[in-house]
VOPAGU-2260 file (C-alpha; in pm, 1 decimal, decimal comma):
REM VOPAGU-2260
SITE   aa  ch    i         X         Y         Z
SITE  UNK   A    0     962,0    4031,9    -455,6
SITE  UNK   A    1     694,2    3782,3    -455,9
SITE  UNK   A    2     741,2    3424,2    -580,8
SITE  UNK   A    3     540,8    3153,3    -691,4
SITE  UNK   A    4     751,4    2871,8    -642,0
SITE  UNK   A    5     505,8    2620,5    -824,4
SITE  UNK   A    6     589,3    2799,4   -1140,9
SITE  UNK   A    7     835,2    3032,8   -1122,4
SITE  UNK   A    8     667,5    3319,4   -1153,7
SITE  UNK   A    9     759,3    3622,3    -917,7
SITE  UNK   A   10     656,5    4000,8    -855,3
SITE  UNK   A   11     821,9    4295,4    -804,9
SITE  UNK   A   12     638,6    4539,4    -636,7
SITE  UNK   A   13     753,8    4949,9    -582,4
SITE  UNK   A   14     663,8    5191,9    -295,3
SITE  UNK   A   15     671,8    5506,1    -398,3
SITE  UNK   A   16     816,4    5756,5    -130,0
SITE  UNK   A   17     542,0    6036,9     -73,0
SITE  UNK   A   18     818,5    6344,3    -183,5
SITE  UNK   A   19     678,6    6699,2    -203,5
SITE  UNK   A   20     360,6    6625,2    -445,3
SITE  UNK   A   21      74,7    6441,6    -358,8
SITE  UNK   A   22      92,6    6291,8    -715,7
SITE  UNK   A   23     293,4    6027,1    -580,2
SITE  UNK   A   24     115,2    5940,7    -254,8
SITE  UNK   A   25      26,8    5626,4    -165,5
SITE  UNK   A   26     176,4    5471,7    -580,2
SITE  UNK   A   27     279,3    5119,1    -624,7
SITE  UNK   A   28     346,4    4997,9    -952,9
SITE  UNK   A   29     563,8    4696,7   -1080,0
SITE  UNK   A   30     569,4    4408,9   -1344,3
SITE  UNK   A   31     469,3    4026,8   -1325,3
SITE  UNK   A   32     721,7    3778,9   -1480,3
SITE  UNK   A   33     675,5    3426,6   -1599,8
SITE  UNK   A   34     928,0    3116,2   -1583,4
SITE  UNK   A   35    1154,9    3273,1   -1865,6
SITE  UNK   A   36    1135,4    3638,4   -1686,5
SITE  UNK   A   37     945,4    3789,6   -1955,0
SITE  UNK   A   38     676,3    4068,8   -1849,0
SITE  UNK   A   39     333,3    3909,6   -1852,7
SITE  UNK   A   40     123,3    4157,4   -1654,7
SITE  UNK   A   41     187,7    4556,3   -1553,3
SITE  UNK   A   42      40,4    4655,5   -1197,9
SITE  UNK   A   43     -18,6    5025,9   -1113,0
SITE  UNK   A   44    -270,0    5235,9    -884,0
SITE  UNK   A   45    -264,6    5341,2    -569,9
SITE  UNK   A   46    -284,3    5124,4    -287,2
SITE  UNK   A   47    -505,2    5393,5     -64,2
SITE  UNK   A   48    -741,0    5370,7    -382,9
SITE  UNK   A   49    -754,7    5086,6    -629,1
SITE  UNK   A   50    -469,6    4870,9    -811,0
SITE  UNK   A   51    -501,4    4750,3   -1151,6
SITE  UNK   A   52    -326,2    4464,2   -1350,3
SITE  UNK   A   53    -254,5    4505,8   -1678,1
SITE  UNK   A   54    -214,4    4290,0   -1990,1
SITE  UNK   A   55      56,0    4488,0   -2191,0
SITE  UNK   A   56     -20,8    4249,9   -2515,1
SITE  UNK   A   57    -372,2    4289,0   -2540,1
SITE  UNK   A   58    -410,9    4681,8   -2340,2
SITE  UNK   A   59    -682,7    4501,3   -2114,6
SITE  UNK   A   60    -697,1    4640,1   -1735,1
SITE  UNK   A   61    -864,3    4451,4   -1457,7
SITE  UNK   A   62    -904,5    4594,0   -1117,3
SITE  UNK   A   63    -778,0    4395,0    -883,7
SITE  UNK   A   64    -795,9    4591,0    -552,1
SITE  UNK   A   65   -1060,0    4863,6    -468,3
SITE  UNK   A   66   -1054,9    5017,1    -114,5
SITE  UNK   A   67   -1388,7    4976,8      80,6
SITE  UNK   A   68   -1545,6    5313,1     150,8
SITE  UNK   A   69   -1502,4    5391,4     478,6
SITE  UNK   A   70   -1782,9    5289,7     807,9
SITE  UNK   A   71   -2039,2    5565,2     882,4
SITE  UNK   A   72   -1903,2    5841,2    1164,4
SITE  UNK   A   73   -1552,9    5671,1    1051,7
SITE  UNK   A   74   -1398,4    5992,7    1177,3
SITE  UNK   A   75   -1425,4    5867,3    1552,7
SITE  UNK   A   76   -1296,9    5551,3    1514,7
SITE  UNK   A   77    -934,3    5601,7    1606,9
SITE  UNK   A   78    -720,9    5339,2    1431,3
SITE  UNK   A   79   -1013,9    5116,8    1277,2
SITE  UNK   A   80   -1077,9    5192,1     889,1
């Protein structure tokens, strides 16, 4: 969970375990609440990939997080992405 003690607000994010698929590699979804713990904001993507926040009033998605490509000859660079 992740709280915003100015407010009140808080996050709660989920993990997903890899399992047998690849469908659920690297998934992370959860909800933002405000003071009165009503959902203000949906999060979903993939955290290998991009994460996007979602407005479940209006349907409007904002990227939040987009994963930098990786360096050139990235392959030989044990440990640094």
């Amino acid at each position: 969970m992740i709280r915003n003690c100015g407010n009140n607000e808080y996050c709660e994010l989920e993990y997903h375990k890899r399992g047998w698929s690849s469908s659920n590699s690297f998934k992370v979804d959860g909800e933002v609440y405000n003071s009165r713990k009503e959902i203000v904001y949906k999060i979903e993507g993939k955290w290998s990939e991009a994460v996007s926040l979602i407005n479940p009033k209006t349907g409007t998605t904002d990227k939040i997080y987009v994963k930098n490509p990786y360096s050139e000859k990235w392959e030989y660079m044990y440990g640094f992405t």
